[in-house]
C-alpha positions as CSV (number, residue, x, y, z in Angstrom):
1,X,0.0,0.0,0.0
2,X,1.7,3.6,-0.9
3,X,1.9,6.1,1.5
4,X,1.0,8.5,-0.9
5,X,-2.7,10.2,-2.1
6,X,-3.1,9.7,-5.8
7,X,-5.5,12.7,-7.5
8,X,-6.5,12.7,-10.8
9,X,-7.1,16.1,-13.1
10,X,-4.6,17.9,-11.3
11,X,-3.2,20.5,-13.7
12,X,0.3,21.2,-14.2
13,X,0.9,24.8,-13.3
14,X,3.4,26.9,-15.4
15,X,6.8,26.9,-14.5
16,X,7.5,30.0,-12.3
17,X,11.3,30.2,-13.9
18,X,11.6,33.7,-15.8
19,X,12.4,33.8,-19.2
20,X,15.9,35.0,-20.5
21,X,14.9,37.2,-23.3
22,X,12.1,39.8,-23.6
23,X,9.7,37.7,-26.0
24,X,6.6,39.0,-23.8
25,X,7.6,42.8,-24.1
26,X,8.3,42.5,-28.1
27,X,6.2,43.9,-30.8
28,X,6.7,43.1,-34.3
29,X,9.5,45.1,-35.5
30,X,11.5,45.2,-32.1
31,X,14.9,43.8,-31.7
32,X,17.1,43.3,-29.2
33,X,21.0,42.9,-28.9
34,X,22.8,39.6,-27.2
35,X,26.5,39.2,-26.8
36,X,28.5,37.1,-28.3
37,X,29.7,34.0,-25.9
38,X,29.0,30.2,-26.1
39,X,25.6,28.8,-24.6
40,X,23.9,25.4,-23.7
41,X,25.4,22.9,-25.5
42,X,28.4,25.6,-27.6
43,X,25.8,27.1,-29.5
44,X,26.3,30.7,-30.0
45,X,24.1,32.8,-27.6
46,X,22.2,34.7,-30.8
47,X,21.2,31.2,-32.0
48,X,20.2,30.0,-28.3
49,X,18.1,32.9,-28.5
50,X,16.1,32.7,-31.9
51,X,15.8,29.2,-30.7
52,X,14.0,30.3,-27.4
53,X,12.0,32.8,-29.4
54,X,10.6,30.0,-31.7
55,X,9.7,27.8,-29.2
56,X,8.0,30.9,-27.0
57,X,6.0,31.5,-30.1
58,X,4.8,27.6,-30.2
59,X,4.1,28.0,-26.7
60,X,2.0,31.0,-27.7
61,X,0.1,29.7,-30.5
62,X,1.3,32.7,-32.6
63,X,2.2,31.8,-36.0
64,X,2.6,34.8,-38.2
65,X,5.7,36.0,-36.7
66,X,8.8,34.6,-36.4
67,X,12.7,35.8,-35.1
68,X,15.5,37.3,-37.3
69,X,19.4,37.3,-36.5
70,X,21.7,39.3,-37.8
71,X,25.6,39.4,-36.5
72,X,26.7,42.5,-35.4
73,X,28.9,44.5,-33.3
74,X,27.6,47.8,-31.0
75,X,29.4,49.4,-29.2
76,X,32.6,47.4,-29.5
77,X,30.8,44.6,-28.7
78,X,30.3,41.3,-30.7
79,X,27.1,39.6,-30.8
80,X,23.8,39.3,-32.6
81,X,20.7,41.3,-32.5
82,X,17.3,39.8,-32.7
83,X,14.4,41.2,-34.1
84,X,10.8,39.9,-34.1
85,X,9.7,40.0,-37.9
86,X,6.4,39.1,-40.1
87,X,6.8,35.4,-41.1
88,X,8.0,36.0,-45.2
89,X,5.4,33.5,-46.3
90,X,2.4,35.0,-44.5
């Protein structure tokens, strides 16, 4: 016999972690610059972040949009910026 109660239709509440980029605050047309360095698994942090951004926009149902890198460097600084963009084929 386990010790435990067993409940059924419990939902699974959102995870309470914050997320890393801005994907919430973004209209389409805004951007946002990441610096260059090596993230989960070596990948370059600008393709970490489109990567996050597609996913968030799965999450989100939204489906007209989609995330745009370009390497750059500002203010003496390498890295990539990231703009939220129209999907091309919409």
């Amino acid at each position: 016999m386990t010790k435990y109660q067993v409940d059924s239709g419990m939902p699974v509440p959102r995870a309470l972690k914050g997320n890393k980029y801005p994907w919430a605050e973004m209209e389409e047309g805004d951007s946002f610059f990441v610096p260059s360095g090596k993230g989960l698994g070596g990948r370059d942090t600008g393709n970490n972040a489109c990567v996050s951004g597609r996913a968030w926009l799965r999450r989100n149902g939204i489906k007209h949009l989609n995330f745009a890198q370009r390497k750059t460097i500002e203010s003496g600084v390498k890295g990539a910026r990231i703009w939220l963009v129209k999907k091309e084929n919409d």
